[in-house]
Structure formats: structure tokens, C-alpha cells
C-alpha positions as CSV (number, residue, x, y, z in Angstrom):
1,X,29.8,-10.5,-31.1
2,X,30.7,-12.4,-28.3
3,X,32.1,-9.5,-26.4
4,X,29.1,-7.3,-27.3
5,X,26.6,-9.6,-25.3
6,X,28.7,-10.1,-22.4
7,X,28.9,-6.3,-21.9
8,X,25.3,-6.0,-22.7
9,X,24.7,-9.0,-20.3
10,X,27.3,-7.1,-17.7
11,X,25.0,-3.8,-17.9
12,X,22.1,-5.4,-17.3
13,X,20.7,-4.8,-13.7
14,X,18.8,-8.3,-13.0
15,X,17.9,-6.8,-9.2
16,X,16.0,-4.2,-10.9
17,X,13.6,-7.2,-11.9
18,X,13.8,-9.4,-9.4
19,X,9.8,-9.2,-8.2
20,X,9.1,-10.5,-11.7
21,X,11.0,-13.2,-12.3
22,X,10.2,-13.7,-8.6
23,X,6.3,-13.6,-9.6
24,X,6.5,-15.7,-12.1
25,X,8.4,-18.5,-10.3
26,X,5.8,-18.4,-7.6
27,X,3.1,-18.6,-9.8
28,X,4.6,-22.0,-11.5
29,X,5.2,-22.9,-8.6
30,X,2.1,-23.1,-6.4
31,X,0.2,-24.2,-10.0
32,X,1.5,-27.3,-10.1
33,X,1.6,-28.1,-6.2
34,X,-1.9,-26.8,-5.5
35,X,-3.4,-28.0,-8.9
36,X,-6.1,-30.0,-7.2
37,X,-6.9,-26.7,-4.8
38,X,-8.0,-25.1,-7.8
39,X,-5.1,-22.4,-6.9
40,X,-5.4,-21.3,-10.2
41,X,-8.9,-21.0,-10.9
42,X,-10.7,-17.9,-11.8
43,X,-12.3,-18.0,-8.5
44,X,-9.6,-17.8,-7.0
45,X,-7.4,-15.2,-8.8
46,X,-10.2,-12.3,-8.2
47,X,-10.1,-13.6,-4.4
48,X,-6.2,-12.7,-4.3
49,X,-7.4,-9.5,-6.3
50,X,-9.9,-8.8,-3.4
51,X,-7.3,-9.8,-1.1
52,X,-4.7,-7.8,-2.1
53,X,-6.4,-4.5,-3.3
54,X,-6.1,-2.4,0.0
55,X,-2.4,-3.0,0.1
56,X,-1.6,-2.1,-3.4
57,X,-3.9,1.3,-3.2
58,X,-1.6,2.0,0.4
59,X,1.0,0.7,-1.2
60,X,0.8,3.3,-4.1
61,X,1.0,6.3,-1.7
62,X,3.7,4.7,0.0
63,X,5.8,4.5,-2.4
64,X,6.2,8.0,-2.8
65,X,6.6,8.7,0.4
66,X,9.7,5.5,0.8
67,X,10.9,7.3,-2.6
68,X,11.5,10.4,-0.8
69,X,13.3,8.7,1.9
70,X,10.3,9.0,4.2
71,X,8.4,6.1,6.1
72,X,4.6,5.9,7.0
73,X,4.0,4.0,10.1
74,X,0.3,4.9,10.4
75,X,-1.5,3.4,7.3
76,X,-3.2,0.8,8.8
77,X,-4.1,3.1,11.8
78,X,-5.7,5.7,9.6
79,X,-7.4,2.8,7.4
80,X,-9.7,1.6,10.8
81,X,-10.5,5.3,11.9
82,X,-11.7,6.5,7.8
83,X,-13.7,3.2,8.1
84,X,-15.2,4.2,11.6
85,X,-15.7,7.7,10.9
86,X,-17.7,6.7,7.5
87,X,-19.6,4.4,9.0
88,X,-20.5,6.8,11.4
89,X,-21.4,9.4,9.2
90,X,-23.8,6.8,7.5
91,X,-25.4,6.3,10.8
92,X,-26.4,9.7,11.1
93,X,-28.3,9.6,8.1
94,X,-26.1,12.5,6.3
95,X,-25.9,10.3,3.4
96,X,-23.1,8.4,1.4
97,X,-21.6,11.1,-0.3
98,X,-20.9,12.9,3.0
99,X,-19.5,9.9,4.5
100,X,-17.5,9.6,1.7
101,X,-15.8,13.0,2.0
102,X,-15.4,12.4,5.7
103,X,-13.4,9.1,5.2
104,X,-11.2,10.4,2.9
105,X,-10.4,14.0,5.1
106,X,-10.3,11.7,7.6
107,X,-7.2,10.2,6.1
108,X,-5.9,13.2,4.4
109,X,-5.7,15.3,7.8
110,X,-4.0,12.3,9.5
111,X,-1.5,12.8,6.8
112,X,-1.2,16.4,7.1
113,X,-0.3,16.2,10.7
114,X,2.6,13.8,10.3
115,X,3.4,16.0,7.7
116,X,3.7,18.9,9.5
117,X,5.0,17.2,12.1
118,X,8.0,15.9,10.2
119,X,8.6,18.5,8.4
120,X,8.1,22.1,10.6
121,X,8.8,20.3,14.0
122,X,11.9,18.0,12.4
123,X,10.5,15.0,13.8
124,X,11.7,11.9,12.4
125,X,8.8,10.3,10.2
126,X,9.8,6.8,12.0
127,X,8.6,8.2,15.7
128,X,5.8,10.7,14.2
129,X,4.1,7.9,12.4
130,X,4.7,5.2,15.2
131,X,3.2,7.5,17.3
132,X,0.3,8.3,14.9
133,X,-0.2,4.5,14.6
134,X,-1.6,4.5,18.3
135,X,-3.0,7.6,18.9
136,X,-5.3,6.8,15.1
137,X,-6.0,3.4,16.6
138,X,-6.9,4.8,20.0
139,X,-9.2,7.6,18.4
140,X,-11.1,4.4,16.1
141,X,-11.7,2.7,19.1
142,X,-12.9,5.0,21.6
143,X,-15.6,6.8,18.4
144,X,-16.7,3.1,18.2
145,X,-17.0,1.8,21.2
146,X,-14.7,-1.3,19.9
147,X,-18.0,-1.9,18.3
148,X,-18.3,-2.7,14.6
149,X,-20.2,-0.2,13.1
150,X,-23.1,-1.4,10.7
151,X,-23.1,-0.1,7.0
152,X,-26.7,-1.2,5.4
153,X,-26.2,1.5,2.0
154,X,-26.2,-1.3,-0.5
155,X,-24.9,1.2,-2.7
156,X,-21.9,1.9,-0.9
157,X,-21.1,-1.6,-0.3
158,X,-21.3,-2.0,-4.4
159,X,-18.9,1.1,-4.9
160,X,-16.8,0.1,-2.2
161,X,-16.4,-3.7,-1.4
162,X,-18.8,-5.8,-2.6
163,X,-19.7,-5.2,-6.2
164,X,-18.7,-6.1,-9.6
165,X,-18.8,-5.5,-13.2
166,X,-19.4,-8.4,-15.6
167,X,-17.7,-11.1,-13.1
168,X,-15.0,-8.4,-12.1
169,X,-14.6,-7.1,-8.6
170,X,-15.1,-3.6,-8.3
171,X,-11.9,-3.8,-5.9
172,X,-9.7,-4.3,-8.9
173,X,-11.2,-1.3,-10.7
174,X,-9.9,0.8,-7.4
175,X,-6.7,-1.0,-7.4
176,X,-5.9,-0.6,-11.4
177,X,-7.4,3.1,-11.0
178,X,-5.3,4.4,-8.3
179,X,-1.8,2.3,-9.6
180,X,-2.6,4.0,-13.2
181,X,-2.8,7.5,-11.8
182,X,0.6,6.8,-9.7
183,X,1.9,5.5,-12.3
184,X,1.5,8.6,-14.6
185,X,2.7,11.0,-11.3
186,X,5.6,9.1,-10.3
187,X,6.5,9.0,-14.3
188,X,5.3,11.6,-16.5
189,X,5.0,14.2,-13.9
190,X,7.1,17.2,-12.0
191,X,6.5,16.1,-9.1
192,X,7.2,12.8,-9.5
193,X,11.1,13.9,-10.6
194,X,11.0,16.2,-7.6
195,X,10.2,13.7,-5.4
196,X,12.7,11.0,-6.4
197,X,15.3,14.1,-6.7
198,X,14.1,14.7,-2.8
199,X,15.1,11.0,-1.8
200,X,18.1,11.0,-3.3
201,X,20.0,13.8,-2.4
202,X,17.6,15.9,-0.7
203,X,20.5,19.5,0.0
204,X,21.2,18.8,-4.1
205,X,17.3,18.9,-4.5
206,X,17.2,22.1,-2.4
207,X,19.6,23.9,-4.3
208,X,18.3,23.2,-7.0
209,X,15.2,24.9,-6.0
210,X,12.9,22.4,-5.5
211,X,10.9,22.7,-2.0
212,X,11.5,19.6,-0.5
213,X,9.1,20.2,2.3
214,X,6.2,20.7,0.2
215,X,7.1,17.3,-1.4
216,X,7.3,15.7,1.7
217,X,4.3,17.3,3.1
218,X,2.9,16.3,0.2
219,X,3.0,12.5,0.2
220,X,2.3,12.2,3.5
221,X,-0.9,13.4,2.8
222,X,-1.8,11.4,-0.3
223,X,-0.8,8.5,1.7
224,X,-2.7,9.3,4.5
225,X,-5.5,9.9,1.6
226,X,-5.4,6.5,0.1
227,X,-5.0,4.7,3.7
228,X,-8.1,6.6,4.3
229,X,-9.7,4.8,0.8
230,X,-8.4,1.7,1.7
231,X,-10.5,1.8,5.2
232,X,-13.8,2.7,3.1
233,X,-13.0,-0.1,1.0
234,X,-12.3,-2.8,3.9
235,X,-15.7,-1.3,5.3
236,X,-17.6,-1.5,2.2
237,X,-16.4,-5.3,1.7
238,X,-17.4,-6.0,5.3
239,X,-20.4,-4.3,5.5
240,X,-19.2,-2.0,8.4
241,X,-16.2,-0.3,10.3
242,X,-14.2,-1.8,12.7
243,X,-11.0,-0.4,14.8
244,X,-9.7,-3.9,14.2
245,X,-9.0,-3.2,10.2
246,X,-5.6,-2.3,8.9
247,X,-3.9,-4.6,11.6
248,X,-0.2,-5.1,10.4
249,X,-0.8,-3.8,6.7
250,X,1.7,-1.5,7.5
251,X,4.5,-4.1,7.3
252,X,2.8,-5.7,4.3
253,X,2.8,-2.4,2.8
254,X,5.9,-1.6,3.0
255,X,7.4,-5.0,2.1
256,X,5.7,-4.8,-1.2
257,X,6.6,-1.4,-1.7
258,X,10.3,-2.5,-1.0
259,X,9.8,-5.8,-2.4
260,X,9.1,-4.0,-5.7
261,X,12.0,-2.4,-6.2
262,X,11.3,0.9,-4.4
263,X,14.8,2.0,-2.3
264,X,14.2,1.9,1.3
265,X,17.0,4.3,1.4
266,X,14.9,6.7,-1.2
267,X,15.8,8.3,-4.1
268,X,14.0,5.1,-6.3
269,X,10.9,4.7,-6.9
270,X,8.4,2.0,-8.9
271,X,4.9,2.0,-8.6
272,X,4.1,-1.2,-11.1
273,X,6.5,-3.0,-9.2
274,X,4.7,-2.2,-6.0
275,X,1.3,-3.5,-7.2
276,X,3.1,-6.8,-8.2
277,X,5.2,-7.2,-5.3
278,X,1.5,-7.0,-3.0
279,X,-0.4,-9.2,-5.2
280,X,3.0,-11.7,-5.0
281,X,2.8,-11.2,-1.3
282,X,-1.1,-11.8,-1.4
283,X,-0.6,-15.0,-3.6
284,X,1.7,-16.2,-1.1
285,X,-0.6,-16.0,1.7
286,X,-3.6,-17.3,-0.5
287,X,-1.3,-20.6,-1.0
288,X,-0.8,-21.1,2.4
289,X,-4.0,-21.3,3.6
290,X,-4.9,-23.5,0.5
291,X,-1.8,-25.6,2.1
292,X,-3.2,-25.4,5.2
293,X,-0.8,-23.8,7.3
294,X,-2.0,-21.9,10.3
295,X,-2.1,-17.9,11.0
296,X,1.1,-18.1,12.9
297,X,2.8,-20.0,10.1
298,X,1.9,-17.5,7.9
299,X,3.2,-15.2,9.6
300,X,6.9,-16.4,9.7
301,X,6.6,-16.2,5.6
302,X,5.7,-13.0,5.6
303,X,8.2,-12.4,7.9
304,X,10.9,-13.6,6.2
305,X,9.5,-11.6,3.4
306,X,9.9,-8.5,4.7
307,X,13.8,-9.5,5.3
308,X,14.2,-10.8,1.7
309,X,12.6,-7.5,0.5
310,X,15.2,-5.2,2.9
311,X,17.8,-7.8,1.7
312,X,17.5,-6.6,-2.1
313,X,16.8,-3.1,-1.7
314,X,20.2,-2.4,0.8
315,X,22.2,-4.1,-2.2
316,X,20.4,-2.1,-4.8
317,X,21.5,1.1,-3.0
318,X,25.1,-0.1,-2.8
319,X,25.2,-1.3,-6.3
């Protein structure tokens, strides 16, 4: 008996659940030291929720595209022009279901182009998506006017920021919607096999007939798509698009994604785990400020977070 548990022990891959046991030692922790905050109120849980939502729903489509041993610079970029370019739509009077059409095209031909870009010109996805970070940016800020742009449909802002059903922000519904549909791709689906297959060994995936363009084409567009979603829901919250949104959630992005057991190196992929790592990395934060540590303080955490996350996902690759 005793031999069988230490095998069983010595099979078991701890690393592979490291962001929850991780979680859960954060939450205990900042429960007890923040108790007189009210860090764990219900108040404050759906603020982390609200927090965090954008990054998950990026976070999502990233972690396809990291799976497929891919990286998407760009996300935050493409969040602050879909915001702008809904907004403006709205303020031509053509109505919110146009605007929401344009924000998400917005996003998903953003992604097509560093798609095609990496995978017809051989680009690297690193310099195409840098690249597209700027030039996305740029584009949000000279169709604004580095002005906000005002959003008054109230029923826009319900749908896509400020609403919520029966206490329950409507930003969690788009979170738990879009991680549930990932979750059932990257799982149950073809594609999601292919594209794991395509990160791991990507000339074994092409002799084995899979088109491992399409795939990569592919998720560069769905995240493009759902960077787009996350800039309508930033505007929605705010009330209006601004070229400022999106800001660094690029390297929050892709820390949770990391941080939640997806290989930097491709080939692995774990959508539930990136949904816990960003709300771990949004709980973080959210105790900070309830300790009162400043923005540049902050950052040096989430720095070091983004190591950490590299840190485990090199050694999962080598082990």
C-alpha cells in the first residue's frame, strides 16, 4: 500500500495545479489581513468580477492563440479602437446594433491582418503584433481626436458595462459566457485538438493533415474578435470610448493566460485555468489598493507576476 501511494503521489503533476492552490492561498490570505476592509464582502467580490472581466474574455482568445505557440501583442490596442469606432457609430445615429457589428469587425479584421501577416508573409507574430499594437493605438487616437467619445444609449451601457441581473453584473454573464464556449472549443471540439496538435509539433500536425495556417489564422482572429468585445465592454462600463483603454492588458493577459497553466512554448492549453489565473491577478491588485499601496507599487507585483507565471510554465515544458 505504501508503495502504491508513493507512485501515485510520484505521478501526480502538482504544477499542473499550481493557480489553484495558488488562489486559494491568496484568498486566505488577504481575508484575514484585510478583514476590517471588507476584502471579502459581496461588494467587493463582483468589483473584482467587474475588474477582471475584460482580461478573462482576452484572455480566453489568447489562450488559443499561446496554445498554438503564437503571441498577440495587440489586444489592448484593438480593445481602444472597437471602443472608439462603436462609439462613433453611436454618434452617427446608426443605432446600437450597428455599432455593435462595427466593434466587433473592428476587432475581427485587426486579427485577420496579423493573421495573414504571420502566416502568408512569415512574419513572426512577436513583431506583427508589436507593430499592430501602435499602428491600432495610433488609428484610436487620431478617429477620436484623443477625445473620449460619449456613449448616452442606456441600453448599451446595460448590455455592455453597467447593468445587472438580480444583484449580478452583467460583466460576469460576458465573462462566464465566453469562458463556457472556450471551454467547450478548446475541449470537446476539432479544432481545439488541432490547435494544441499545431503548438506542439506544428511539421507532425502538418503531416498529419491538419492546415495549420488556417488554425493559426484562425485564432488570431477570434482574439482580435474578443479584444474587440472587451473594448465595447470597457466603453459600455465607462459610458464612452477612449484611446486610452486597454493600456498594458496585454501583459496581464498573457500572464494569466500563462499563469494558468497554458505553455508559453504551445502545445498546452487551459481555458478554466486562465479565467482563474486573471481573476487571481485582479484579486491581487484589488488588495493592494485596499492596502493602500500606490500605482507604481502595483505595478512591481504584477511584475513580478508575470516572471512567476514564465517561471512555471518554462519548467512545465521541460518536465
Amino acid at each position: 500500500m505504501p508503495s502504491k501511494l508513493k507512485n501515485s503521489l510520484s505521478l501526480f503533476d502538482w504544477r499542473q495545479y499550481i493557480v489553484y492552490i495558488a488562489f486559494v492561498l491568496v484568498l486566505i490570505y488577504f481575508s484575514i489581513t484585510l478583514a476590517e476592509e471588507g476584502f471579502m464582502t459581496t461588494g467587493n467580490i463582483l468589483n473584482i468580477a467587474r475588474q477582471t472581466a475584460m482580461i478573462s474574455i482576452m484572455g480566453v482568445a489568447m489562450t488559443f492563440v499561446i496554445a498554438s505557440k503564437e503571441i498577440d501583442l495587440s489586444v489592448g490596442s484593438i480593445a481602444a479602437l472597437s471602443a472608439i469606432t462603436t462609439a462613433l457609430t453611436m454618434q452617427q445615429g446608426l443605432g446600437m446594433i450597428t455599432a455593435i457589428i462595427v466593434g466587433l469587425a473592428t476587432g475581427l479584421a485587426v486579427g485577420f491582418v496579423n493573421g495573414y501577416l504571420v502566416t502568408k508573409v512569415a512574419i513572426p507574430s512577436f513583431l506583427v503584433t508589436l507593430a499592430m499594437m501602435m499602428i491600432a493605438r495610433g488609428v484610436a487616437m487620431w478617429l477620436s481626436g484623443t477625445a473620449p467619445v460619449p456613449i448616452l444609449s442606456e441600453n448599451y451601457i446595460f448590455l455592455f458595462g453597467s447593468g445587472s441581473v438580480l444583484g449580478v453584473p452583467i460583466l460576469l454573464f460576458w465573462t462566464l459566457l465566453i469562458a463556457i464556449i472556450g471551454y467547450i472549443v478548446m475541449r470537446k471540439s476539432v479544432f481545439g485538438r488541432q490547435t494544441l496538435a499545431t503548438g506542439g509539433n506544428e511539421t507532425a500536425a502538418t503531416f498529419s493533415g491538419i492546415n495549420t495556417n488556417r488554425i493559426k489564422m484562425t485564432v488570431f482572429m477570434a482574439s482580435g474578435m474578443m479584444a474587440g468585445l472587451a473594448g465595447m465592454l470597457y466603453a459600455g462600463r465607462l459610458q464612452a470610448g477612449r484611446f486610452t483603454f486597454g493600456e498594458g492588458d496585454e501583459l496581464s493577459v498573457i500572464a494569466a493566460v500563462i499563469l494558468g497553466g497554458t505553455s508559453l512554448f504551445g502545445g498546452v492549453g487551459t481555458v478554466v485555468g486562465t479565467v482563474i489565473g486573471s481573476v487571481m491577478i485582479g484579486t491581487i491588485n484589488n488588495a493592494l489598493i485596499l492596502q493602500g499601496l500606490d500605482v507604481s507599487q502595483q505595478m512591481v507585483v504584477q511584475g513580478a507576476i508575470i516572471i512567476l507565471a514564465v517561471a512555471f510554465g518554462s519548467k512545465k515544458r521541460k518536465s
